[in-house]
TORROVEX-359948 format. One record per residue: x, y, z of N, C-alpha, C in turn; residue number from 0. Coordinates in steps of 0.001 Angstrom, whole numbers, padded with zeros to 6 digits. Last residue first. Example, Ala and Ser with C-alpha at 12.3 -4.5 7.8 and 13.67 -1.06 7.14 Angstrom:
residues 2
((012850, -002250, 007080), (013670, -001060, 007140), (012900, 000030, 007870), 1) ((013190, -005690, 007800), (012300, -004500, 007800), (013200, -003300, 007800), 0) 
END
This chain:
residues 206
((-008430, 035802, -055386), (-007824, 034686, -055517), (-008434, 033520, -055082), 205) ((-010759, 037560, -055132), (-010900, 036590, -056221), (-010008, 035323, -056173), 204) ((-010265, 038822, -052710), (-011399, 038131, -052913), (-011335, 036984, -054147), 203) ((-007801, 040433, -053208), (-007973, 038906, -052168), (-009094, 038082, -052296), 202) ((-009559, 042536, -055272), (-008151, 041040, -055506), (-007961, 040181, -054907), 201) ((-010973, 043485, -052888), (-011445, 042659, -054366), (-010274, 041653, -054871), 200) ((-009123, 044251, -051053), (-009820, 043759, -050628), (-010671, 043009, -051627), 199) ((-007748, 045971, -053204), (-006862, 044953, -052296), (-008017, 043818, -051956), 198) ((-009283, 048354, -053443), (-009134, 047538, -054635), (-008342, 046311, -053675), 197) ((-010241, 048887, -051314), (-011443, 048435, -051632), (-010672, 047763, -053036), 196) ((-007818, 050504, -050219), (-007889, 049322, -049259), (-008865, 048544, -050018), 195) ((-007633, 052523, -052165), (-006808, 051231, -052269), (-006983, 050042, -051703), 194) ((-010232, 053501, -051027), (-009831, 053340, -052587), (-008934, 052144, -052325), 193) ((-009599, 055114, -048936), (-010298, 054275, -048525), (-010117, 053102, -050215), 192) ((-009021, 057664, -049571), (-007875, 057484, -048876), (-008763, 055949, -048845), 191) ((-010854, 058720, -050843), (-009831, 058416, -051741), (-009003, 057743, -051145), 190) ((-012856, 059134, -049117), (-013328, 058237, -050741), (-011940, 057988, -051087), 189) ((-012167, 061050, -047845), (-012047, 059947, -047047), (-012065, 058595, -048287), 188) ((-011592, 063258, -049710), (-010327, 062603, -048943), (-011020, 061297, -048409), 187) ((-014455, 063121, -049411), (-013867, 063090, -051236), (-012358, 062991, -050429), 186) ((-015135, 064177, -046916), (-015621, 063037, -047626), (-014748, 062521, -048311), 185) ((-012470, 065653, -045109), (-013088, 065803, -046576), (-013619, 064687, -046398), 184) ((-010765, 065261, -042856), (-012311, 065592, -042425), (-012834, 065370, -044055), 183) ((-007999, 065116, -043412), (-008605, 063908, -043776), (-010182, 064008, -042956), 182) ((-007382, 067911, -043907), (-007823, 067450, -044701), (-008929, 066263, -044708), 181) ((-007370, 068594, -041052), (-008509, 069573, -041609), (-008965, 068613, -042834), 180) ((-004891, 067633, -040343), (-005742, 066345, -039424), (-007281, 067457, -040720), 179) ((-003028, 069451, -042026), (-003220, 067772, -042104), (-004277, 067123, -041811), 178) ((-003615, 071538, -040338), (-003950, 072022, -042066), (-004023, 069810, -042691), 177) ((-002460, 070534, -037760), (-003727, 071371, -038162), (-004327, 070940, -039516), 176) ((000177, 070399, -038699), (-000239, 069289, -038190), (-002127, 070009, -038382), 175) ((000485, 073106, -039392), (000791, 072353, -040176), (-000395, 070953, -039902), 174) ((000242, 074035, -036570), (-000474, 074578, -037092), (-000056, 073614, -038649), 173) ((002501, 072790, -034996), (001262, 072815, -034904), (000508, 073444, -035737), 172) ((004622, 073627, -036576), (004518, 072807, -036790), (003025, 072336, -036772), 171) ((004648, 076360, -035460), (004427, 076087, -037038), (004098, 075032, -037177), 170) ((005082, 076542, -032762), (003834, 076570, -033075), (003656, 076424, -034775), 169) ((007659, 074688, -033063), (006666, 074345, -032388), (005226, 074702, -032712), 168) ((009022, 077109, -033903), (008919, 075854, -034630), (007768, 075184, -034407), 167) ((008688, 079140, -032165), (008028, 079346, -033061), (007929, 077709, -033822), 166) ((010120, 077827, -029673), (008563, 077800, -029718), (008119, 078540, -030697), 165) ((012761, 077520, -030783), (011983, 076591, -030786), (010759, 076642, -030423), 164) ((013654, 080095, -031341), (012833, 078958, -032393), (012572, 077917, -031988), 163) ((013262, 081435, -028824), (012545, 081300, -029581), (012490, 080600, -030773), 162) ((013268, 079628, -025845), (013864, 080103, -026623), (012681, 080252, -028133), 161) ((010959, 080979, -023206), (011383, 080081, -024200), (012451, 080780, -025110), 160) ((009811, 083453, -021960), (010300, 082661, -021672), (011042, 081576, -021903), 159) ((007324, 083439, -024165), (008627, 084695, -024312), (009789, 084102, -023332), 158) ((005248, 082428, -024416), (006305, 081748, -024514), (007604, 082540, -024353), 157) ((003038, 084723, -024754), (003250, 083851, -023282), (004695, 083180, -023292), 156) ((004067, 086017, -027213), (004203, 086480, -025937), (003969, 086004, -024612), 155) ((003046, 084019, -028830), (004500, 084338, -029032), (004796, 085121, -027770), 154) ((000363, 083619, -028353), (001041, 082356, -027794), (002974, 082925, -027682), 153) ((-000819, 086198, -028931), (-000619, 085843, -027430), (000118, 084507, -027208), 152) ((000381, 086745, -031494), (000413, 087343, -030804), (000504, 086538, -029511), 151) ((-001065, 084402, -032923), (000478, 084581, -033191), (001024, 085479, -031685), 150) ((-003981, 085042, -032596), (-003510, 084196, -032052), (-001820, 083708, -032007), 149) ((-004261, 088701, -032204), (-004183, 087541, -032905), (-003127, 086527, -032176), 148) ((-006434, 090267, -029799), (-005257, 089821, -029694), (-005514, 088825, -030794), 147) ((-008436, 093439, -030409), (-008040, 092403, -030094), (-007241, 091203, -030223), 146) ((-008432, 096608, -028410), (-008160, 095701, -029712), (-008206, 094444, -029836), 145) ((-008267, 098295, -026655), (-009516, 098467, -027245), (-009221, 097184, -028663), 144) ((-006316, 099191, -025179), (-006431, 099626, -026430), (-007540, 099281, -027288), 143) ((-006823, 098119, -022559), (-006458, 099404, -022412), (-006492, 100009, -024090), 142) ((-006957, 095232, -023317), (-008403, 096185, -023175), (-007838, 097063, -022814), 141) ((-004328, 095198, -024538), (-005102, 095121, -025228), (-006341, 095057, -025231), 140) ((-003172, 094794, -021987), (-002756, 095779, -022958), (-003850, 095994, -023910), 139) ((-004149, 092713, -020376), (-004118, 094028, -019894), (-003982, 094786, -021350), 138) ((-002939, 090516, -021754), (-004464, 091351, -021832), (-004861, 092556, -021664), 137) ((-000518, 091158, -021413), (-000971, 090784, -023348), (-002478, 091184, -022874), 136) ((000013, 090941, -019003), (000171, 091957, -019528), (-000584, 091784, -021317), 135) ((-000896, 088103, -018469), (-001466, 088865, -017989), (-001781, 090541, -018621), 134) ((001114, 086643, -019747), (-000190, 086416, -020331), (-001165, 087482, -019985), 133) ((003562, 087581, -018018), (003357, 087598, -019754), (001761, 087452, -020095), 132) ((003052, 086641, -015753), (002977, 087770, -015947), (002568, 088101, -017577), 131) ((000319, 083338, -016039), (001861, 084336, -015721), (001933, 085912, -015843), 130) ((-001485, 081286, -014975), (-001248, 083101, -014895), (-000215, 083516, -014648), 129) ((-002023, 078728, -015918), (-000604, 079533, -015810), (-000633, 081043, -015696), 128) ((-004968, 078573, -016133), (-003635, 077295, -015843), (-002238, 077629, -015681), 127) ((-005829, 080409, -017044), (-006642, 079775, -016020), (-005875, 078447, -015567), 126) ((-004156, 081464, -019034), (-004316, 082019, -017983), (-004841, 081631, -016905), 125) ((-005021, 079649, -021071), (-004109, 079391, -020799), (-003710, 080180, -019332), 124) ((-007865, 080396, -021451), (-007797, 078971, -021074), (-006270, 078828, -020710), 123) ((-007652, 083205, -022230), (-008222, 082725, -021587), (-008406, 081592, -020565), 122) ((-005783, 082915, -024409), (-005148, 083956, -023213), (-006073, 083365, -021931), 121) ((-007204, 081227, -026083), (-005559, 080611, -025583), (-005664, 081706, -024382), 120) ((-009555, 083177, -027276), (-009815, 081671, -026462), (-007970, 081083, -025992), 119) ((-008406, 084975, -028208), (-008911, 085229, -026856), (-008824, 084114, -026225), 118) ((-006924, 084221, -030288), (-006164, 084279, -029792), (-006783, 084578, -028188), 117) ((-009297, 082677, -031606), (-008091, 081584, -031077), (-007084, 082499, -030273), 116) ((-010567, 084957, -032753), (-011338, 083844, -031770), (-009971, 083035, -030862), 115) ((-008375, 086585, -033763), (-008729, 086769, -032960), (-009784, 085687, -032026), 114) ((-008516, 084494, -036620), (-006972, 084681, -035332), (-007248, 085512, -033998), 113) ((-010933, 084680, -037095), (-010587, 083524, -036849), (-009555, 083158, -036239), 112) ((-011654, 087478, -037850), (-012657, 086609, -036572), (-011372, 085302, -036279), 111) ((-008749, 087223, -039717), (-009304, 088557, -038711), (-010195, 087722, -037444), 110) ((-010103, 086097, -042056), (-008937, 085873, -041592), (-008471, 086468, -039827), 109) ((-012652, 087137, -042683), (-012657, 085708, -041111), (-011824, 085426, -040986), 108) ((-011742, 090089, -043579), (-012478, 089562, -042089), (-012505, 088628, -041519), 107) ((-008179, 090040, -044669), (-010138, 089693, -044947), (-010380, 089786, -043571), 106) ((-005688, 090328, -043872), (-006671, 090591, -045147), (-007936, 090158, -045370), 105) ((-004603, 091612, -041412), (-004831, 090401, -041425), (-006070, 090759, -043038), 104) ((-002720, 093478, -040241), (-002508, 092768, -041575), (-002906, 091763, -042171), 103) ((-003633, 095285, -037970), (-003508, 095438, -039749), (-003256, 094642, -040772), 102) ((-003680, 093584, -036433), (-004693, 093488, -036622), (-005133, 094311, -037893), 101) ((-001329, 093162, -036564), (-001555, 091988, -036502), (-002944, 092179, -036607), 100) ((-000338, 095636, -035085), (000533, 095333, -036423), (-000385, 093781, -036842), 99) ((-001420, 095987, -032684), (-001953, 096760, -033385), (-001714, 096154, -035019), 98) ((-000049, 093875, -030858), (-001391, 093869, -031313), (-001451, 094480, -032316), 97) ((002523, 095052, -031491), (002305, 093840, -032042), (000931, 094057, -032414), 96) ((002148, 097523, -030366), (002455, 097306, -031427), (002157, 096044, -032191), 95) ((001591, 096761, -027414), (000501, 097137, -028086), (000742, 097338, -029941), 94) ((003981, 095629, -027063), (003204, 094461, -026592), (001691, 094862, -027715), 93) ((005950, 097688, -027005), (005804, 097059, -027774), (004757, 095632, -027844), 92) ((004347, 099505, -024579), (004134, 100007, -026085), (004444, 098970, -026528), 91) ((004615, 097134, -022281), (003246, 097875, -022892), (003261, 098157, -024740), 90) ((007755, 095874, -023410), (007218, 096888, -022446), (005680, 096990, -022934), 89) ((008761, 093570, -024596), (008905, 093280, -023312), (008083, 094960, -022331), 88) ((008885, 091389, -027432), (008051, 092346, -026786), (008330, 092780, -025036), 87) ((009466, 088936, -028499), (010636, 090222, -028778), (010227, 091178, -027703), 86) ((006819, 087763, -029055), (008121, 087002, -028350), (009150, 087987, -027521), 85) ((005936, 089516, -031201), (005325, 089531, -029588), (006183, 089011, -028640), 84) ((007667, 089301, -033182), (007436, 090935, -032922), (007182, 090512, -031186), 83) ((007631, 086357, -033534), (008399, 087276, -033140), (007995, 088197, -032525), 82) ((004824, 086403, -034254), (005109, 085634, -033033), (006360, 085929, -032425), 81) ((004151, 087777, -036374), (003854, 088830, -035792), (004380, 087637, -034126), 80) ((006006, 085926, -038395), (006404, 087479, -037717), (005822, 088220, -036657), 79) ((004728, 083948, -038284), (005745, 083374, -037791), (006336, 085089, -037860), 78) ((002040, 084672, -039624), (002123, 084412, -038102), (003411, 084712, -037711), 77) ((003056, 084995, -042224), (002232, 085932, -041681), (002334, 086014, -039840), 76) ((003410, 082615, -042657), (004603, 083232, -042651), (004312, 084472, -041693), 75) ((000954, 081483, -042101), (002292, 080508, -041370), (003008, 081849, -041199), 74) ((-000796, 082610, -044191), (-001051, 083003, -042986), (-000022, 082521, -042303), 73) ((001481, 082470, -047312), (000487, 082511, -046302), (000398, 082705, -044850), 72) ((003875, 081297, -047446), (003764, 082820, -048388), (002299, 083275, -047918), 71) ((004710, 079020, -046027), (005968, 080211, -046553), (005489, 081520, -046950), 70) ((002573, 077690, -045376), (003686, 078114, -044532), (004731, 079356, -044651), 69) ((001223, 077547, -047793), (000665, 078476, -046396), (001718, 079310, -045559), 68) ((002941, 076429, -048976), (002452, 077374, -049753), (001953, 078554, -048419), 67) ((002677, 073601, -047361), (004103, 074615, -047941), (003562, 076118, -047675), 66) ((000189, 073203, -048117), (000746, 073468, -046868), (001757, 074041, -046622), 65) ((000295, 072312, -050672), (-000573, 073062, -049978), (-000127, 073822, -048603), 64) ((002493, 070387, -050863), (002888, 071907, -051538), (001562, 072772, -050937), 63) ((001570, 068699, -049268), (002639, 069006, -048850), (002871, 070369, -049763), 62) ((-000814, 067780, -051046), (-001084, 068472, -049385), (000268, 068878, -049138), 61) ((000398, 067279, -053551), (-000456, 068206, -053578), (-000594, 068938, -052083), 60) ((001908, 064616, -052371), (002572, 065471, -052783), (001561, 066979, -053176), 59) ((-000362, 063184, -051376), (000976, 063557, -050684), (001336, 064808, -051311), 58) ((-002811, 064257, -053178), (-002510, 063228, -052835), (-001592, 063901, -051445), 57) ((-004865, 066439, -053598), (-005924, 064760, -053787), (-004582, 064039, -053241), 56) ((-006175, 069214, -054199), (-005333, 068325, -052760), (-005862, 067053, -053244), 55) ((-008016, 070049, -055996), (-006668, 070303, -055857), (-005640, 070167, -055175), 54) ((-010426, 068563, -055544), (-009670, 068062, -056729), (-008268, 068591, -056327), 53) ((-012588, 070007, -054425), (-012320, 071017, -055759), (-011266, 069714, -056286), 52) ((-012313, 068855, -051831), (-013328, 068428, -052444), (-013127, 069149, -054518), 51) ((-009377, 069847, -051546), (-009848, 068837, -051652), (-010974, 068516, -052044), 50) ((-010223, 073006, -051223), (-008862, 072376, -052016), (-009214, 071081, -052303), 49) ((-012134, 072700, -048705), (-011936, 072923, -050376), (-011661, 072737, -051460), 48) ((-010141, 072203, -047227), (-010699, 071064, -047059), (-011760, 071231, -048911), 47) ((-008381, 074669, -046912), (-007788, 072849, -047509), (-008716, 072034, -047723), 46) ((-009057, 076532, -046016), (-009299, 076230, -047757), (-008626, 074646, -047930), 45) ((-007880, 076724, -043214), (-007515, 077584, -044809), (-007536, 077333, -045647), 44) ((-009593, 075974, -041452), (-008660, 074989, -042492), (-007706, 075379, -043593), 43) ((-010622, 075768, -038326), (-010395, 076346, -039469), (-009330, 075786, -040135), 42) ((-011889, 074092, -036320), (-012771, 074874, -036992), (-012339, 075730, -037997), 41) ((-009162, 073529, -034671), (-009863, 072249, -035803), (-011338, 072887, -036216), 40) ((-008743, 075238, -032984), (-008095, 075459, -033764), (-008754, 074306, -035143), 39) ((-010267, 076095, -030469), (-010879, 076014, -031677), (-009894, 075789, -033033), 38) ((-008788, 075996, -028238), (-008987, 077436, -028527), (-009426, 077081, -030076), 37) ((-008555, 074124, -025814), (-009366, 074825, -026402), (-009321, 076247, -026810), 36) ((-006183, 071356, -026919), (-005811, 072847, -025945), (-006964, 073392, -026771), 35) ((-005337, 069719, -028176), (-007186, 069428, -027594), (-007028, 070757, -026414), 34) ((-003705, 069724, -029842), (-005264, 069676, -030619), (-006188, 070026, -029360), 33) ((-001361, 071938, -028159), (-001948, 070625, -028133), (-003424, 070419, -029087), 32) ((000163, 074013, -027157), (-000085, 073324, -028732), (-000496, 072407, -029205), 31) ((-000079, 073776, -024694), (-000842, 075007, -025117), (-000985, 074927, -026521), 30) ((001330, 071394, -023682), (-000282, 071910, -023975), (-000372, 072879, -024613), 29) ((003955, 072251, -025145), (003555, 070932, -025327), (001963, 070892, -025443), 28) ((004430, 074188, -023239), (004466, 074176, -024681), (003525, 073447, -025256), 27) ((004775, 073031, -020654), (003931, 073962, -021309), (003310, 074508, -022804), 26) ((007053, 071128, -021270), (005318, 070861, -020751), (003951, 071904, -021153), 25) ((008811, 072976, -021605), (008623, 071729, -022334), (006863, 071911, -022386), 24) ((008800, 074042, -018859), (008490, 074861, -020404), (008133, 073919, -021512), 23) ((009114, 071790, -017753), (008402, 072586, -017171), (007461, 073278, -018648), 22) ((011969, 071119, -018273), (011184, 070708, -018190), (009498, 071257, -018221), 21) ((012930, 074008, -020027), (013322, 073467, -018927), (011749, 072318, -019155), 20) ((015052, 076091, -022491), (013697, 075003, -022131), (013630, 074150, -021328), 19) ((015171, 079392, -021709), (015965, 078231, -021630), (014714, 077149, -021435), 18) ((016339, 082577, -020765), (015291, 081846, -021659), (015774, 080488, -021845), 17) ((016612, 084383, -019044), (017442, 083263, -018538), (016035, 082113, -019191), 16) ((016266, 086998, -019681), (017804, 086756, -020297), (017950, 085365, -019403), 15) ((013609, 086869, -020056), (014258, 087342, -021518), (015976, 086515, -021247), 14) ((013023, 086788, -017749), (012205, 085772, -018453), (013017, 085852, -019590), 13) ((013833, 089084, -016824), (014013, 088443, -015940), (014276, 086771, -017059), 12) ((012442, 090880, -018130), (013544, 091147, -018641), (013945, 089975, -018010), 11) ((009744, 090445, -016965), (009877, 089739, -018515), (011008, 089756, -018798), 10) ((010198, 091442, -014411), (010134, 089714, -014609), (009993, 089708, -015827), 9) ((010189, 093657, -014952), (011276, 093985, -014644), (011112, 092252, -014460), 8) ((007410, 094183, -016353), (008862, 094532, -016934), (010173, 093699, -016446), 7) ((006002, 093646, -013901), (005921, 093092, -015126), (007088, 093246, -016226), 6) ((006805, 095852, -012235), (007219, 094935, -012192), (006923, 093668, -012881), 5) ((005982, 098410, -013662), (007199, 098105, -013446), (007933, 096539, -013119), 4) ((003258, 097945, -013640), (004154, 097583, -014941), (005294, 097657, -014482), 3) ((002804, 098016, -010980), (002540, 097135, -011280), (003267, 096529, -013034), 2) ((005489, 099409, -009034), (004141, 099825, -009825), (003913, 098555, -010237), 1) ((006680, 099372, -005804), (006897, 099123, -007234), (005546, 098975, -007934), 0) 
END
């Protein structure tokens, strides 16, 4: 048996007895973890901006910020091409994804910045779970010369999983992201620090 053949013939394996088992849990769990290395706290999509500019200053501003991402930004952007890869079970559709993900990414450090995170996960996650799935996502994509967005290789290691819940999962993470990016702002830390300095004067006087 060929070597794609039998990458195939364990993803179809992986496809029809998808189910979150302890295990998968676990897996999940790291690979979406802050401190899983793949640089994810080096990018902010403008939130931290947003904030020094004034236009994130409370709850309700970071929650429509973040929204905004989620639904009509890079989130939504992701949360298809994590399908497409999830969905993926031969070479060609494994190289589609890639290919579809490296068209649609609109600027360049949109581009450096899902490709840094998606080498750095295949990398660090392969050196702890060489599964077939992770294996073939590489394979494919030095046979094409391209390189993997980070939607891409986490939606195709998890392929094993059901899928909303490891798209949820990785939305969430990436939310949780765009949160821990803000309270890095100075001008967030000045503000978030404010109430405790008016409290701390009023106790003083009584």
């Amino acid at each position: 048996m060929t070597t794609a053949i039998r990458i195939m013939a364990t993803a179809m394996t992986e496809r029809s007895t998808a189910m979150l088992t302890a295990h998968g849990l676990y897996q999940l769990m790291a690979w979406l973890s802050p401190a899983f290395p793949v640089g994810g706290y080096s990018y902010s999509h403008g939130i931290e901006t947003a904030v020094e500019r004034g236009v994130v200053n409370d709850r309700e501003t970071l929650e429509t910020w973040i929204d905004g991402i989620l639904s009509f930004g890079a989130g939504a952007t992701d949360a298809l091409l994590f399908r497409a890869a999830h969905a993926a079970l031969s070479d060609k559709e494994i190289a589609h994804a890639i290919e579809l993900a490296d068209a649609w990414r609109g600027s360049a450090e949109l581009a450096h910045e899902s490709a840094a995170q998606g080498d750095a996960f295949l990398a660090a996650a392969y050196k702890s779970w060489p599964l077939p799935a992770i294996w073939q996502v590489r394979f494919v994509a030095d046979a094409i010369q391209r390189p993997v967005a980070y939607a891409v290789a986490v939606g195709a290691a998890t392929r094993a999983l059901p899928l909303e819940l490891a798209l949820s999962a990785y939305l969430q993470a990436m939310a949780a992201n765009l949160a821990t990016a803000r309270s890095r702002s100075r001008r967030w830390r000045r503000w978030s620090r404010a109430p405790w300095r008016r409290r701390a004067r009023a106790r003083s006087t009584i």
